[in-house]
Backbone as JSON, one array per atom type, in Angstrom:
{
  "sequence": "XXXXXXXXXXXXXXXXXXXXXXXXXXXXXXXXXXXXXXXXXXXXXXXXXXXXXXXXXXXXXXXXXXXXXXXXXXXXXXXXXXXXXXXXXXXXXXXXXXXXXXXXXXXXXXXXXXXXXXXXXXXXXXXXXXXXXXXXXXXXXXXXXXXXXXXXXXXXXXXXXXXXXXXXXXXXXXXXXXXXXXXXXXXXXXXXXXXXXXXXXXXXXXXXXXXXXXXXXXXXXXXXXXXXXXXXXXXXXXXXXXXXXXX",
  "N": [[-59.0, 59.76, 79.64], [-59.86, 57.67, 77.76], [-58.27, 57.4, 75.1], [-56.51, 55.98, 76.45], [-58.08, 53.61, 77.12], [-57.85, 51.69, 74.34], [-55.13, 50.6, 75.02], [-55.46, 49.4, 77.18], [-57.43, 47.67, 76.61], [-56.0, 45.83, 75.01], [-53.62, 45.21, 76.18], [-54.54, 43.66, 78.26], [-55.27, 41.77, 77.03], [-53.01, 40.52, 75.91], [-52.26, 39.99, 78.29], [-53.62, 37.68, 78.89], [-53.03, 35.86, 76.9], [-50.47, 35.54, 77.04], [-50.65, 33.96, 79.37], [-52.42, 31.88, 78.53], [-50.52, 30.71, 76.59], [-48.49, 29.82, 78.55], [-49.48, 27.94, 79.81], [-49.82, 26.03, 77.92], [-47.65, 25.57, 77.14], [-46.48, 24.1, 79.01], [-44.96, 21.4, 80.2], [-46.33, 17.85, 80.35], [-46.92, 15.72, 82.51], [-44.44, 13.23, 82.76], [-44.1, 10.69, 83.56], [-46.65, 9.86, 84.48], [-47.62, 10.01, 82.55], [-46.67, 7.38, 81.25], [-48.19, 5.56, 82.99], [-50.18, 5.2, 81.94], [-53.49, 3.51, 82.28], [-54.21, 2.22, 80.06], [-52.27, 1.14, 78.8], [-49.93, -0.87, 77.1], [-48.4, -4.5, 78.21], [-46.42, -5.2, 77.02], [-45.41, -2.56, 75.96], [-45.09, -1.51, 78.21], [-42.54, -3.06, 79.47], [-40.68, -2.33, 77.17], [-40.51, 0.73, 77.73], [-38.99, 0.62, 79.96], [-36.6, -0.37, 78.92], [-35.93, 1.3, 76.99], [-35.89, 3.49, 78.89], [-37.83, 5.61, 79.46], [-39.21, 7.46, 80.8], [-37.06, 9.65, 80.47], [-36.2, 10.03, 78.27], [-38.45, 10.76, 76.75], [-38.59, 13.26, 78.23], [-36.34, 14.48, 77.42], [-37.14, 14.7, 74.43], [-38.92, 16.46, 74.68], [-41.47, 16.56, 74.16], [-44.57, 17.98, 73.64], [-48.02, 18.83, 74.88], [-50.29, 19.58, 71.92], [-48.84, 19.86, 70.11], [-47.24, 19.59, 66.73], [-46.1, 16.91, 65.28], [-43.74, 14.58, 63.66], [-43.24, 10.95, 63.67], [-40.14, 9.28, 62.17], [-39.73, 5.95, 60.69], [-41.55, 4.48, 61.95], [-42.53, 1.88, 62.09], [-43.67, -0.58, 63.92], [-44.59, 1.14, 65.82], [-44.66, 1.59, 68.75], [-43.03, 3.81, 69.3], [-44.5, 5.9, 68.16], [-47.13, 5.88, 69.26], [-46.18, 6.24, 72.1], [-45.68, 9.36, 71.53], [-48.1, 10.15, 70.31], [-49.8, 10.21, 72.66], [-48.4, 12.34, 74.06], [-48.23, 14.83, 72.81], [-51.22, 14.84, 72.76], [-53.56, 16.7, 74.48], [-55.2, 18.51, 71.65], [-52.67, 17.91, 69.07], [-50.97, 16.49, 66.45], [-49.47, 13.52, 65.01], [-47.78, 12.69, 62.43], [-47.04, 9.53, 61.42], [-44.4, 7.1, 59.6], [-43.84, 5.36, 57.73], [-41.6, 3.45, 55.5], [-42.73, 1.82, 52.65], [-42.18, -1.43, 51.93], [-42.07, -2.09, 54.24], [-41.67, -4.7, 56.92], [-43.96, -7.03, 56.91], [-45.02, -7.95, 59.23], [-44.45, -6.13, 60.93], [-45.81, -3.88, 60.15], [-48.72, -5.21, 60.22], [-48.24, -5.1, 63.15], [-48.53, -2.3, 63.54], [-50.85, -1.58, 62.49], [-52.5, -2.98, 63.98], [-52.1, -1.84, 66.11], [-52.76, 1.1, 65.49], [-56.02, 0.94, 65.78], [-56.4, 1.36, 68.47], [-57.87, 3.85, 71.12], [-55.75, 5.97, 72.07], [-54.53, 6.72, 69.39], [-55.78, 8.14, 67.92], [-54.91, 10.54, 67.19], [-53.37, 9.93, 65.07], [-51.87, 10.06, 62.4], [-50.95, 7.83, 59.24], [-48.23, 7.79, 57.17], [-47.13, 6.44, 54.84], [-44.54, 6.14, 52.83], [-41.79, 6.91, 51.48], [-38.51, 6.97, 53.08], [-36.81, 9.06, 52.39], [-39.03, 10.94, 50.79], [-40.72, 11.51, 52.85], [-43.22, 12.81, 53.88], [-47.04, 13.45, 53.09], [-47.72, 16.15, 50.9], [-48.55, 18.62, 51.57], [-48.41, 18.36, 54.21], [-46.6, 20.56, 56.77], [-44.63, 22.89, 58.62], [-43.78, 21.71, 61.18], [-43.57, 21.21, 64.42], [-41.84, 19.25, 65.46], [-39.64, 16.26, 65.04], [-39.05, 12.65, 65.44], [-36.73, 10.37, 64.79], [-36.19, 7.58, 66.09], [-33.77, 4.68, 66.44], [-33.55, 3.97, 63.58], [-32.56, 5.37, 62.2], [-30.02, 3.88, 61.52], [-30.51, 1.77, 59.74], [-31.01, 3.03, 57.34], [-29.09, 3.52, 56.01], [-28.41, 0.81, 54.09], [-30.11, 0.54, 53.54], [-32.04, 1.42, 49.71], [-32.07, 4.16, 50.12], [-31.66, 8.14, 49.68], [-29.84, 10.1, 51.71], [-29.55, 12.33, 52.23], [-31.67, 13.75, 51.01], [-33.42, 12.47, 52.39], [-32.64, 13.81, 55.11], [-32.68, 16.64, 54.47], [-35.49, 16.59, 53.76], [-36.12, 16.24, 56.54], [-35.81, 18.58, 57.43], [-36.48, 20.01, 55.87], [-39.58, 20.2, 56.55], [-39.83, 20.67, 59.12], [-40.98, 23.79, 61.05], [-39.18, 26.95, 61.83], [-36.45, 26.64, 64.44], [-37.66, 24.53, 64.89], [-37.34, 21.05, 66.24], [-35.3, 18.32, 66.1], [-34.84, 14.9, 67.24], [-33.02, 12.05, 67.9], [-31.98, 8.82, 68.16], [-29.87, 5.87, 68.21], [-27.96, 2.47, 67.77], [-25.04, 2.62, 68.89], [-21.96, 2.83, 66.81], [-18.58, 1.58, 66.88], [-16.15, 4.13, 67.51], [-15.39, 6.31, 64.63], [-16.2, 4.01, 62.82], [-17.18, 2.41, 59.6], [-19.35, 2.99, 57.53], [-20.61, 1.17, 56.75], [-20.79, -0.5, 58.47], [-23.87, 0.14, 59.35], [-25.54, -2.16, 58.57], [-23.9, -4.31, 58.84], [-23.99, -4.65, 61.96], [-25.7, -3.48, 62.8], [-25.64, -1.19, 63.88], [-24.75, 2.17, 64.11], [-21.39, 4.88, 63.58], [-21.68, 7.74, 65.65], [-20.92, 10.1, 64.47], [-21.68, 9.99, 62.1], [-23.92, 10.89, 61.86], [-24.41, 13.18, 62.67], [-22.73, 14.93, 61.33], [-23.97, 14.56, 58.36], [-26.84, 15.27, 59.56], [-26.42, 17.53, 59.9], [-25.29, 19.02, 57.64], [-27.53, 19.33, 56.17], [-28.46, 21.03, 56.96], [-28.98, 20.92, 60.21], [-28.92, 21.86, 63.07], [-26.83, 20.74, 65.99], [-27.67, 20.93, 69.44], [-28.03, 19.21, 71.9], [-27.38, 16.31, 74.01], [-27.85, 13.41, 74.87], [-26.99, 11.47, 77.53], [-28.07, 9.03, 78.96], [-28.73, 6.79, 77.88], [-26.09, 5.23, 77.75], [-23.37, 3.2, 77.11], [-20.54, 1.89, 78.45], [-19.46, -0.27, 78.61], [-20.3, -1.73, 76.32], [-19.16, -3.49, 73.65], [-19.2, -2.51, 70.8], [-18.95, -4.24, 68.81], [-20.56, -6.31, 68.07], [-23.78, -7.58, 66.57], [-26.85, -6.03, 67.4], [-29.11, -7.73, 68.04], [-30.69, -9.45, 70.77], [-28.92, -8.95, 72.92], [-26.33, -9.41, 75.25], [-25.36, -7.87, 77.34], [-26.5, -4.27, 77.59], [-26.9, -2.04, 75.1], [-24.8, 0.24, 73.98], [-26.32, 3.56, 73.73], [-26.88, 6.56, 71.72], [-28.34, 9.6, 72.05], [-29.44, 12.79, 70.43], [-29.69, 15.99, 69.83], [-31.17, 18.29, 67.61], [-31.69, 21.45, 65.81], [-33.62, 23.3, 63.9], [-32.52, 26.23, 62.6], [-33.55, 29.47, 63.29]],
  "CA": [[-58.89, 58.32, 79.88], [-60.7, 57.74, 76.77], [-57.01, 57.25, 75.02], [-55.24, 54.82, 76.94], [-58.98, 52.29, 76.69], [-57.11, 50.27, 73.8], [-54.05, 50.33, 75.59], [-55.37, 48.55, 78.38], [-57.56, 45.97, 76.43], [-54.52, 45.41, 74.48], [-52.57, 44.91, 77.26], [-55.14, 41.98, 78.94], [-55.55, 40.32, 76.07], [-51.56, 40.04, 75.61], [-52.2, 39.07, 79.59], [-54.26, 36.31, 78.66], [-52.71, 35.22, 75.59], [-49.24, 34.99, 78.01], [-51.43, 32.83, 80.4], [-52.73, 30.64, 77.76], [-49.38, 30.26, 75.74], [-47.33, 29.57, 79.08], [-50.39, 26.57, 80.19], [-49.9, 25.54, 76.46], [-46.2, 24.97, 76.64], [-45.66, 23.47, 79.98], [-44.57, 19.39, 79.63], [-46.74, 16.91, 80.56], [-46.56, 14.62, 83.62], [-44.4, 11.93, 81.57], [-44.12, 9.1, 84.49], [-47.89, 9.68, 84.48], [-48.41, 9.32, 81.19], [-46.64, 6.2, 80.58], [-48.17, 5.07, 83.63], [-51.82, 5.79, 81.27], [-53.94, 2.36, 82.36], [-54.7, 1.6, 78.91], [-50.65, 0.87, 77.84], [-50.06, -2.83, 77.31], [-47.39, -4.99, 79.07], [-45.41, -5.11, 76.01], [-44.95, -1.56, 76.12], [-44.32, -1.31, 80.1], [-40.86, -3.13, 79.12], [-39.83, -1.31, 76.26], [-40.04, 1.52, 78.68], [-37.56, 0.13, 81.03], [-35.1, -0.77, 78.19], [-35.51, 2.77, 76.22], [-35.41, 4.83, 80.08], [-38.83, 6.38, 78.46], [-39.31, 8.97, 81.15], [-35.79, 10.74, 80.43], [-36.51, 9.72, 76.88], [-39.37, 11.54, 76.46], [-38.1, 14.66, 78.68], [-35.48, 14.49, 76.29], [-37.71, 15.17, 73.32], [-39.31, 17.8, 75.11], [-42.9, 16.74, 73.43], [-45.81, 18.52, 74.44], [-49.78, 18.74, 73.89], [-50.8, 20.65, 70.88], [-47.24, 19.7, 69.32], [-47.25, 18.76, 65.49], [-44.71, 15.53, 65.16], [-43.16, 13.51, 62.74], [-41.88, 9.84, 63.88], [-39.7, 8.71, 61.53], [-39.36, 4.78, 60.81], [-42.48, 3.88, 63.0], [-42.34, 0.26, 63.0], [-44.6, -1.45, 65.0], [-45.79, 2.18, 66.93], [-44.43, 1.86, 70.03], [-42.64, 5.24, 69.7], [-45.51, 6.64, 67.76], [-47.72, 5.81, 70.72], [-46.11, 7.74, 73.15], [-45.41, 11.15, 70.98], [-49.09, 10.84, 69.95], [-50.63, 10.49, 74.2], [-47.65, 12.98, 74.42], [-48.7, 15.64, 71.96], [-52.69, 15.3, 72.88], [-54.77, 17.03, 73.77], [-54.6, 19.25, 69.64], [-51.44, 17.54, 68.33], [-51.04, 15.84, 65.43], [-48.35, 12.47, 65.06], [-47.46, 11.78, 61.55], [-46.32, 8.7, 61.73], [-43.65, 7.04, 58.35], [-43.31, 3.8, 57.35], [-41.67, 3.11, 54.24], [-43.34, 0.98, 51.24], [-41.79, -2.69, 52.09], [-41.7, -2.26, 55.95], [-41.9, -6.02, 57.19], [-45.67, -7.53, 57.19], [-45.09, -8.02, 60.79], [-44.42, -4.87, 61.87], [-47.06, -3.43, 59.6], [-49.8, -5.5, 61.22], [-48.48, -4.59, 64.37], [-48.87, -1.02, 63.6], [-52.73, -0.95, 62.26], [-53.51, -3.42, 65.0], [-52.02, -0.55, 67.15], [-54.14, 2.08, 65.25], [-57.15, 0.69, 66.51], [-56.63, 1.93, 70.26], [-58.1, 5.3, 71.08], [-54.58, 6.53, 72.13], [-54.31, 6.41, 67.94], [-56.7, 8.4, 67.03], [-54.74, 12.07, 66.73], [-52.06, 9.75, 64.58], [-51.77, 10.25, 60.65], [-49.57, 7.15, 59.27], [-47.35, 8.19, 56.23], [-46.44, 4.86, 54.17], [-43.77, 7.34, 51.84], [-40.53, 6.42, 51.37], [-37.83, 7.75, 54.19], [-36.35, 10.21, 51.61], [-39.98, 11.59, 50.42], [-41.63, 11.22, 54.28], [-44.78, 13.33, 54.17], [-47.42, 14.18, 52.07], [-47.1, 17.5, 49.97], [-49.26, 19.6, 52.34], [-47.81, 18.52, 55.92], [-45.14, 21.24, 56.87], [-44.52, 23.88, 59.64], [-44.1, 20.91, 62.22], [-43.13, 21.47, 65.88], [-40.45, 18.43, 66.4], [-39.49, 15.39, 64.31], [-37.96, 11.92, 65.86], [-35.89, 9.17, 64.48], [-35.73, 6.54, 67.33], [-33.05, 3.22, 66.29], [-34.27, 3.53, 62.59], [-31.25, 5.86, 61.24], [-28.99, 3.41, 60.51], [-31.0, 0.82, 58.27], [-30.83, 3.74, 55.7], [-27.39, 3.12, 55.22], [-28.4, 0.41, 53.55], [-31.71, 0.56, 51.74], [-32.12, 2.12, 48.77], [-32.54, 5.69, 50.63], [-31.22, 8.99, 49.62], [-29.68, 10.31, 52.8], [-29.21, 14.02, 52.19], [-32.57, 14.22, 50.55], [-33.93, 12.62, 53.44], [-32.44, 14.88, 55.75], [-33.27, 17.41, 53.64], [-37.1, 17.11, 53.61], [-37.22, 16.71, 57.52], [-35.09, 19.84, 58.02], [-37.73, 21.23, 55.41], [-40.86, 19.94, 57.31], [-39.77, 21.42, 60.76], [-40.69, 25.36, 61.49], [-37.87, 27.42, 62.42], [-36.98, 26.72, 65.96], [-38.37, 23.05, 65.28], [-36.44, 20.6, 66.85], [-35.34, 16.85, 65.87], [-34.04, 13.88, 68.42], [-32.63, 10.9, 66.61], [-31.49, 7.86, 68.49], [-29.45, 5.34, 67.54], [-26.91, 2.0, 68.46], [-23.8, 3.2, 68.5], [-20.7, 1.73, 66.39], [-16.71, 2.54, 67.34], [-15.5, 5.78, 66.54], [-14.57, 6.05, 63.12], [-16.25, 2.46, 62.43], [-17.44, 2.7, 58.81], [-21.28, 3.54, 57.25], [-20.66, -0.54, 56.42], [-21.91, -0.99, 60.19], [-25.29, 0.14, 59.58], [-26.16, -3.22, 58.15], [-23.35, -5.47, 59.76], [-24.24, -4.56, 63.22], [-27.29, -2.52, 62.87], [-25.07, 0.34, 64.53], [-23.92, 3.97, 62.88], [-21.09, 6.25, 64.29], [-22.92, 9.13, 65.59], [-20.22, 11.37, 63.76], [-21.9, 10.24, 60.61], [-24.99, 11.27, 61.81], [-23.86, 14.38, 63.33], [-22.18, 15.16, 60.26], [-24.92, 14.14, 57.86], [-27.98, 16.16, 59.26], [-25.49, 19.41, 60.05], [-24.91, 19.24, 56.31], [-29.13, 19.29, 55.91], [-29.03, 22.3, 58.11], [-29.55, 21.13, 61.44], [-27.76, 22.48, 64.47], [-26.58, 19.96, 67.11], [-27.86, 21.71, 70.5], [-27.85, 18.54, 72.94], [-26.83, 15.18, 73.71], [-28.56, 12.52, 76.4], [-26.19, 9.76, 77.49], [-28.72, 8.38, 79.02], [-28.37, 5.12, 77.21], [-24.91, 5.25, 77.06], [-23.36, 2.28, 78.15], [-19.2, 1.84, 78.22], [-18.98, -1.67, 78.32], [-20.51, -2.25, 74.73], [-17.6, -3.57, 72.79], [-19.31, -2.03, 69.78], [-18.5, -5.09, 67.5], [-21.55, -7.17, 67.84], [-25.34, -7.4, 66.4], [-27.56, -5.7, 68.79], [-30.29, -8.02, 68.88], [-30.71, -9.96, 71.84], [-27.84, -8.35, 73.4], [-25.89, -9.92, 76.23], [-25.27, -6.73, 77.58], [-27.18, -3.1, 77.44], [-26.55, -1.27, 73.71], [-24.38, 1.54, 74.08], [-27.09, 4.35, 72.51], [-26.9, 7.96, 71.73], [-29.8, 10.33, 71.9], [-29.06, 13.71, 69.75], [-31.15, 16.88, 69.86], [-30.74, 19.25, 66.42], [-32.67, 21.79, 65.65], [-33.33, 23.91, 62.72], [-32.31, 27.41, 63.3], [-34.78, 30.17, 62.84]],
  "C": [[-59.24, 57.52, 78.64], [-58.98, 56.83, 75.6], [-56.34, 56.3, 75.39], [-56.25, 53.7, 77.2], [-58.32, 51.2, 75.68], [-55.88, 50.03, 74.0], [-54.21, 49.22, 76.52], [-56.01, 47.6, 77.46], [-56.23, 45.28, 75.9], [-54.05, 44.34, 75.46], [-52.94, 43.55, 78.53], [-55.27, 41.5, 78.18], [-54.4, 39.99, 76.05], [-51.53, 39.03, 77.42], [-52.42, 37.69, 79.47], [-53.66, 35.3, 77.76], [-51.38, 34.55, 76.62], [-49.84, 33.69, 78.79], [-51.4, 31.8, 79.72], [-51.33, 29.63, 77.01], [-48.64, 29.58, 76.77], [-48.35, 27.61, 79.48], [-50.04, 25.43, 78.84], [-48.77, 24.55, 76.49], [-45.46, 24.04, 77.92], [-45.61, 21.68, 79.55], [-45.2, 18.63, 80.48], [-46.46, 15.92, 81.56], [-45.98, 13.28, 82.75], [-44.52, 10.56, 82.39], [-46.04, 8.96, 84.6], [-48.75, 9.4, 83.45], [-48.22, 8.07, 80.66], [-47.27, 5.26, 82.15], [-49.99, 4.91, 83.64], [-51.79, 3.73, 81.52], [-54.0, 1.21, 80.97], [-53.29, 1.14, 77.6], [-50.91, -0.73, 77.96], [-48.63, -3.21, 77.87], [-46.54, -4.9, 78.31], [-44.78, -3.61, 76.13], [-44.26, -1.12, 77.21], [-42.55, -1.69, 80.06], [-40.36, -2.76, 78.54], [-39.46, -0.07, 77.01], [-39.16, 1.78, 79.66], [-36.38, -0.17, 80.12], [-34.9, 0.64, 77.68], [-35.23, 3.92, 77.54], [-36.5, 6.0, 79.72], [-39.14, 7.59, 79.52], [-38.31, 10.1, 80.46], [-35.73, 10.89, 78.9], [-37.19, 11.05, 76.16], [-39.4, 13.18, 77.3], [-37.17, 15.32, 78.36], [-35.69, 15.28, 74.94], [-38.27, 16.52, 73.51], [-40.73, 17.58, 74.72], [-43.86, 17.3, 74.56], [-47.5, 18.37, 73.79], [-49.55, 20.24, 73.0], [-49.46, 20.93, 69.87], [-48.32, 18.69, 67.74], [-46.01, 18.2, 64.82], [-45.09, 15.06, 63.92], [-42.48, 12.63, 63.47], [-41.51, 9.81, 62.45], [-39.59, 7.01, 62.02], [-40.08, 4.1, 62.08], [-42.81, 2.57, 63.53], [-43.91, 0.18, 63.25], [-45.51, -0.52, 66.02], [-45.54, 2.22, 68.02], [-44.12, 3.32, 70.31], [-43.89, 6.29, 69.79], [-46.83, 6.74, 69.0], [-47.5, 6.74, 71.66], [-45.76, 9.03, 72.53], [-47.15, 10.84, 70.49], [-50.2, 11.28, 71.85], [-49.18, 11.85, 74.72], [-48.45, 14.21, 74.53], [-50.55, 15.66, 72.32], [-52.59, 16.04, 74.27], [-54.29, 18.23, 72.26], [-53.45, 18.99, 69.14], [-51.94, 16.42, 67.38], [-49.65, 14.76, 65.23], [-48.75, 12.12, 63.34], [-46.69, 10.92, 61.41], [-46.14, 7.51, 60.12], [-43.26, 6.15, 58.73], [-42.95, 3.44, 56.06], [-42.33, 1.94, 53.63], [-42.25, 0.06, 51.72], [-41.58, -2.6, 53.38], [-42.18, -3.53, 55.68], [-42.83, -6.25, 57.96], [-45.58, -7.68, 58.97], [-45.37, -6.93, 61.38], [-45.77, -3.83, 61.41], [-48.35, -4.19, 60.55], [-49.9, -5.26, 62.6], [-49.07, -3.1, 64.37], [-50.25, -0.59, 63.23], [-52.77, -1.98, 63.3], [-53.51, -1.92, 65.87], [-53.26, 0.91, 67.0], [-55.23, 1.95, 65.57], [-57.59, 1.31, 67.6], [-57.2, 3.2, 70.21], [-57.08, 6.48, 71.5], [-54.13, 7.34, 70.57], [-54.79, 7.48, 67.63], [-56.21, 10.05, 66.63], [-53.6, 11.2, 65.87], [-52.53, 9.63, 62.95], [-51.02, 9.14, 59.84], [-49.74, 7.85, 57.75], [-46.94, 7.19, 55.37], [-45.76, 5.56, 52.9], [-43.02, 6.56, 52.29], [-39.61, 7.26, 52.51], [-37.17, 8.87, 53.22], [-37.41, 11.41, 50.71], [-41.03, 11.58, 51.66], [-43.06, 11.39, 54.47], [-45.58, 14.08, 52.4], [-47.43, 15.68, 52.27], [-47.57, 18.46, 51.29], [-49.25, 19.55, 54.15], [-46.73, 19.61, 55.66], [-45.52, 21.99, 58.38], [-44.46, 22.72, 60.87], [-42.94, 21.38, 63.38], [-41.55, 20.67, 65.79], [-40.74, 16.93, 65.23], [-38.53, 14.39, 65.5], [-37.58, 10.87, 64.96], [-35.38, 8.38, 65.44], [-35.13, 5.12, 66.64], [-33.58, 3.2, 65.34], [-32.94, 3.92, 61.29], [-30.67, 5.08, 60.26], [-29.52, 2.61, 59.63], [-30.9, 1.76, 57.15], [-30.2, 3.82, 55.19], [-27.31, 2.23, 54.62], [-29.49, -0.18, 52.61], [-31.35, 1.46, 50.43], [-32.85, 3.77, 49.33], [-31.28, 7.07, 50.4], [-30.93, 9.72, 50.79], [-29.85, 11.91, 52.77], [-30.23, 14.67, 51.29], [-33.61, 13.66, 51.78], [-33.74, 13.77, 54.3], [-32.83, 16.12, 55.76], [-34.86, 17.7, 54.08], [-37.79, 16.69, 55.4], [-36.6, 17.79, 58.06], [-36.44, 20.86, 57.6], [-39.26, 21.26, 55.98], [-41.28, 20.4, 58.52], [-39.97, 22.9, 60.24], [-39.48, 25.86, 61.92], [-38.17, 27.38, 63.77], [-37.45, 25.11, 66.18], [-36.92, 22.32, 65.67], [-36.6, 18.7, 66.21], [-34.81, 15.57, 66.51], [-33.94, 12.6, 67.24], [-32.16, 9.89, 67.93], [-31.18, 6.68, 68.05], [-28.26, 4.11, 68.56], [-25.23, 2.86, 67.8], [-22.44, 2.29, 68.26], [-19.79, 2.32, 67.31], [-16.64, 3.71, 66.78], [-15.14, 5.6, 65.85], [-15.16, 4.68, 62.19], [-17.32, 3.29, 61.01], [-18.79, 2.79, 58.47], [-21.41, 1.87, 57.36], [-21.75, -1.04, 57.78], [-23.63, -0.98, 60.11], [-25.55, -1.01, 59.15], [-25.16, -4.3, 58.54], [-23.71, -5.79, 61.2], [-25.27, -3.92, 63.69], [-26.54, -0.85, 63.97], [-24.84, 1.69, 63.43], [-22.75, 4.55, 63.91], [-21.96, 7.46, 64.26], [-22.15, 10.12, 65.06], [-20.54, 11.1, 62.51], [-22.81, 10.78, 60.26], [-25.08, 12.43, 62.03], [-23.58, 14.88, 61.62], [-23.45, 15.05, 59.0], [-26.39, 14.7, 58.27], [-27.71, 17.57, 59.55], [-25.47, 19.91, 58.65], [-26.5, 19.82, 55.77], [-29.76, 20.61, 56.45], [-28.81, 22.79, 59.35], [-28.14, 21.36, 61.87], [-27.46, 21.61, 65.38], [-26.92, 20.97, 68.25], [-28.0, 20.71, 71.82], [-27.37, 17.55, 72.77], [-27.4, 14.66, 74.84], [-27.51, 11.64, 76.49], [-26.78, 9.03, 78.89], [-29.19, 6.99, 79.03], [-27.21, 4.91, 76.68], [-24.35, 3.67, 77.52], [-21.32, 1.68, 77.74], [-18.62, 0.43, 77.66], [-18.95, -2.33, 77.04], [-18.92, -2.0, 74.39], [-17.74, -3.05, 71.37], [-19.15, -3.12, 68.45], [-19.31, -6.52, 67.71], [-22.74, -6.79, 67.35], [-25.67, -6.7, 67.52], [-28.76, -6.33, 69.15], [-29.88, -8.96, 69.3], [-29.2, -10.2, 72.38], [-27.57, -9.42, 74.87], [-25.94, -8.75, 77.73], [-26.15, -5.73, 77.22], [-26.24, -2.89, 76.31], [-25.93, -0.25, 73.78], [-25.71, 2.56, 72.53], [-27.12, 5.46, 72.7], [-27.71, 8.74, 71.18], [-29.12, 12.0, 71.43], [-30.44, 14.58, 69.66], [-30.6, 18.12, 68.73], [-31.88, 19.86, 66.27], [-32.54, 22.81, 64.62], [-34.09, 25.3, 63.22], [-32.98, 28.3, 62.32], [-34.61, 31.41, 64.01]]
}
């Protein structure tokens, strides 16, 4: 019997480890999380316009996940991927150098909350995102930020690039975005604040990634595609994309 003793511990510790890994990876009550007391009213409606349960069951985030938002803004997103990702996750959250003083003050007021406190902010450029010594990360998002890069001074395919290189193999990236006409030119990102999603499609496939889903979710037919999107008459036709870098 003597013989098959480190067979069997073996064989409960792999038990346990299974146990722990499967508790690890299950997903988070999300209607319960955005339904955490300590959200503010402002947020409660963004939730109803973004569809943030299906949103965020979308992303797939979990606790003990290590994220990247992209193009954090103001933190709303960053908010929910960091009460996502806790308990042991980490939210680096990327704001380029000239984000608009507004949104900046919104975002350190936001840091304040104790929701905040597993979040890292990034103030890098969208084509240099993280510092040197972040990598191996779980899941990266880009929520409605894409297309302004079509017309900053941003390297697109070095962006892409360094969050293909920041994800683990197996990591995964959701992007959302308004959506132009088919075929409607890169020009859009800054006439209409839209992108075709075949530029985007096209453009982080080239970086690596794999297309493996699609939400339409926030799709919406009626958009005529050939207006601004703020303060819409109508719902935004928007398309939620899930790529992931294969490993």
């Amino acid at each position: 019997m003597r013989g098959f003793a480190p067979s069997l511990a073996a064989a409960a510790a792999l038990a346990v480890l299974a146990a722990c890994t499967y508790h690890f990876n299950a997903p988070p009550d999300y209607n319960a999380l955005l339904a955490a007391p300590d959200r503010t009213d402002a947020d409660r409606q963004n939730d109803q316009r973004r569809h943030a349960p299906q949103l965020l069951a979308f992303i797939d985030c979990r606790a003990g996940m290590k994220e990247l938002d992209m193009a954090a803004d103001a933190g709303y997103s960053t908010e929910l991927m960091a009460r996502c990702v806790a308990p042991g996750g980490t939210v680096y959250a990327q704001n380029a150098p000239g984000t608009p003083a507004r949104a900046m003050d919104a975002f350190n007021a936001r840091m304040q909350r104790p929701a905040m406190k597993n979040v890292i902010p990034e103030l890098k450029p969208f084509d240099d995102p993280l510092s040197p010594d972040v990598s191996n990360l779980d899941l990266a998002t880009f929520l409605f930020g894409y297309h302004d890069t079509t017309y900053l001074p941003v390297d697109r395919a070095k962006m892409d690039k360094a969050m293909f290189n920041a994800l683990k193999p197996g990591g995964t990236l959701v992007v959302a975005d308004y959506a132009a006409a088919p075929g409607a030119p890169v020009t859009t990102g800054k006439q209409y604040h839209r992108l075709d999603e075949a530029i985007e499609k096209r453009e982080l496939e080239a970086a690596g990634f794999k297309l493996v889903d699609e939400g339409n979710f926030l799709r919406n037919p009626a958009d005529t595609h050939d207006f601004v999107i703020f303060n819409p008459k109508i719902p935004i036709d928007i398309y939620v994309l899930k790529f992931q870098k294969p490993g």
